[in-house]
DRENPA-3360 file (N, C-alpha, C; in nm, 2 decimals, always signed):
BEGIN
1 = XXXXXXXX = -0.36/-0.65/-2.08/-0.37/-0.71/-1.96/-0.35/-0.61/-1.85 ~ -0.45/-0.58/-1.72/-0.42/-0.53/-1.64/-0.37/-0.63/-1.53 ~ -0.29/-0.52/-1.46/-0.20/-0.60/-1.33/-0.22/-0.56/-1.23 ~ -0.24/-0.51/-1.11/-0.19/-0.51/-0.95/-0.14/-0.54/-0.87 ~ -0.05/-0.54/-0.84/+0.09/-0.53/-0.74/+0.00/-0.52/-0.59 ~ -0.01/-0.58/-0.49/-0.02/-0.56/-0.39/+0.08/-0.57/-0.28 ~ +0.12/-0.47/-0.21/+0.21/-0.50/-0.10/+0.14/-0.49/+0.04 ~ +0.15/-0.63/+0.11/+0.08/-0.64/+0.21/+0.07/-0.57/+0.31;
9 = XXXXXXXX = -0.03/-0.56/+0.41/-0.03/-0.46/+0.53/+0.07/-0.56/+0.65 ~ +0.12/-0.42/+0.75/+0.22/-0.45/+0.83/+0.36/-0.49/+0.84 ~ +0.41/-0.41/+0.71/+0.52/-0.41/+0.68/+0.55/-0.27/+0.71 ~ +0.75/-0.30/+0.77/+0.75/-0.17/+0.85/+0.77/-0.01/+0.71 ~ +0.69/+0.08/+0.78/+0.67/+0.18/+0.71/+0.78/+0.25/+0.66 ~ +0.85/+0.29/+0.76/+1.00/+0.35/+0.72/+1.06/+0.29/+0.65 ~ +1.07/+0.14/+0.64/+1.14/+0.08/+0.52/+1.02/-0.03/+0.45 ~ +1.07/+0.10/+0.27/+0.96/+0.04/+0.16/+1.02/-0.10/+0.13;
17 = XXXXXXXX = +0.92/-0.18/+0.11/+0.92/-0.30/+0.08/+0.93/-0.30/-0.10 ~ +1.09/-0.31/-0.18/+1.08/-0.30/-0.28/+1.08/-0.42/-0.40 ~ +1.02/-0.50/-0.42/+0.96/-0.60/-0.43/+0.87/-0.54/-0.56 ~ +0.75/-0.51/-0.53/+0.66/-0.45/-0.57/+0.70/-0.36/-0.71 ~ +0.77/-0.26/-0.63/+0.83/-0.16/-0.74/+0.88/-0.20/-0.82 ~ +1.01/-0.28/-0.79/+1.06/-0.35/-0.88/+1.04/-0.39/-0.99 ~ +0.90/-0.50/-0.97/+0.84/-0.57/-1.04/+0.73/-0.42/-1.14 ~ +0.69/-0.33/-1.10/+0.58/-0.28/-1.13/+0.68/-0.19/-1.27;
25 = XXXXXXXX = +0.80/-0.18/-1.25/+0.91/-0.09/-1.34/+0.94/-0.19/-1.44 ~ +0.96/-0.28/-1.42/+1.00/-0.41/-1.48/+0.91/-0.44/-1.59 ~ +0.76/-0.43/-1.56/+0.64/-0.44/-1.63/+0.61/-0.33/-1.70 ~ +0.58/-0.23/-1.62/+0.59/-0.12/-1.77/+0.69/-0.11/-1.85 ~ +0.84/-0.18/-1.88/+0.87/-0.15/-1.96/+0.83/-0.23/-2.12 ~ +0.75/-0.35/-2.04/+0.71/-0.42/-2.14/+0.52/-0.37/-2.23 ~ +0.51/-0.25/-2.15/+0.35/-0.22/-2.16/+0.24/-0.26/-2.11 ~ +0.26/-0.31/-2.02/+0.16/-0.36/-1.92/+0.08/-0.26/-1.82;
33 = XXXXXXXX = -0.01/-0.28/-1.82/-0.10/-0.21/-1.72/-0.07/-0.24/-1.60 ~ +0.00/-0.20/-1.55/+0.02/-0.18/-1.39/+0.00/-0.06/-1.30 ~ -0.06/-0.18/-1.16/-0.08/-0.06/-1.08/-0.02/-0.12/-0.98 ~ -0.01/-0.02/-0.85/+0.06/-0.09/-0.73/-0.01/-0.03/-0.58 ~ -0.03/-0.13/-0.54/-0.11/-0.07/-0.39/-0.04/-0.14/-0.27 ~ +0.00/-0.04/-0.21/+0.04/-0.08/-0.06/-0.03/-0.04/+0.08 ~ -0.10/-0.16/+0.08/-0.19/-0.19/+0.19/-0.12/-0.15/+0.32 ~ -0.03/-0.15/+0.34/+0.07/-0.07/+0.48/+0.05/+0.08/+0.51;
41 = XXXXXXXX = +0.04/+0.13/+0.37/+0.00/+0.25/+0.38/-0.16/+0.33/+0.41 ~ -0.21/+0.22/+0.35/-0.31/+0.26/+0.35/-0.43/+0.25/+0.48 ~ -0.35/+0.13/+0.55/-0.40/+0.11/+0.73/-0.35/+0.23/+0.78 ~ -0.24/+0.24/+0.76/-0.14/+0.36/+0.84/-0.23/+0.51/+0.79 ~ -0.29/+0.54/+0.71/-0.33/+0.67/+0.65/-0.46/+0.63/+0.75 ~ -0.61/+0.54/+0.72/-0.67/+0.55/+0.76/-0.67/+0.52/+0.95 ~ -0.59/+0.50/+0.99/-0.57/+0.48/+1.13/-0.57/+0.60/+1.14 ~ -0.50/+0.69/+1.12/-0.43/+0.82/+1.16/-0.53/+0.95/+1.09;
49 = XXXXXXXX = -0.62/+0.88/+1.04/-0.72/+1.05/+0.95/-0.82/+1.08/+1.12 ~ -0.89/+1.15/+1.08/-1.01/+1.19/+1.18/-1.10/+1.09/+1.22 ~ -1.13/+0.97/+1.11/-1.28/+0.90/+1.16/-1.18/+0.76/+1.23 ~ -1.04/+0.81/+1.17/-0.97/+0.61/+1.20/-0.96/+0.66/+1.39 ~ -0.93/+0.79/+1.40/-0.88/+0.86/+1.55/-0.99/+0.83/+1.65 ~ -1.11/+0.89/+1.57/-1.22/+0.90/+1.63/-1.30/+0.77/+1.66 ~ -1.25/+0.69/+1.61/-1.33/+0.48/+1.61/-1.25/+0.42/+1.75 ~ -1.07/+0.49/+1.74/-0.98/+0.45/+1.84/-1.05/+0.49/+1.95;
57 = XXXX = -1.06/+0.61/+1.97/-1.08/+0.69/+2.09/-1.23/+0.66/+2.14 ~ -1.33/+0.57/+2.03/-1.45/+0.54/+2.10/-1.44/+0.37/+2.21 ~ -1.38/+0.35/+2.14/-1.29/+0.18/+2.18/-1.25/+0.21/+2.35 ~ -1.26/+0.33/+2.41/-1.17/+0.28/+2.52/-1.26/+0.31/+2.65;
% end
């Protein structure tokens, strides 16, 4: 069985939301396919690259 963990976007960045992890540690020790994605990070990464800068800076 595969798994995915999602942790939602707009959760504050500096503090990990550990929930997820938790649960994702918890599962592999039973051998589960787990993965984990946090959508917080992943807004925050593409906001902040060149094309997320460059979409803001067309916006205004």
């Amino acid at each position: 069985m595969k798994i995915l963990l999602i942790t939602p976007p707009m959760t504050q960045l500096n503090t990990p939301y550990p929930a997820t992890a938790y649960l994702t540690g918890f599962l592999k020790q039973y051998d589960y396919a787990v993965t984990q994605l946090d959508l917080a990070i992943d807004v925050f990464l593409n906001m902040v690259s060149r094309t997320g800068l460059e979409a803001i800076y067309d916006q205004r």
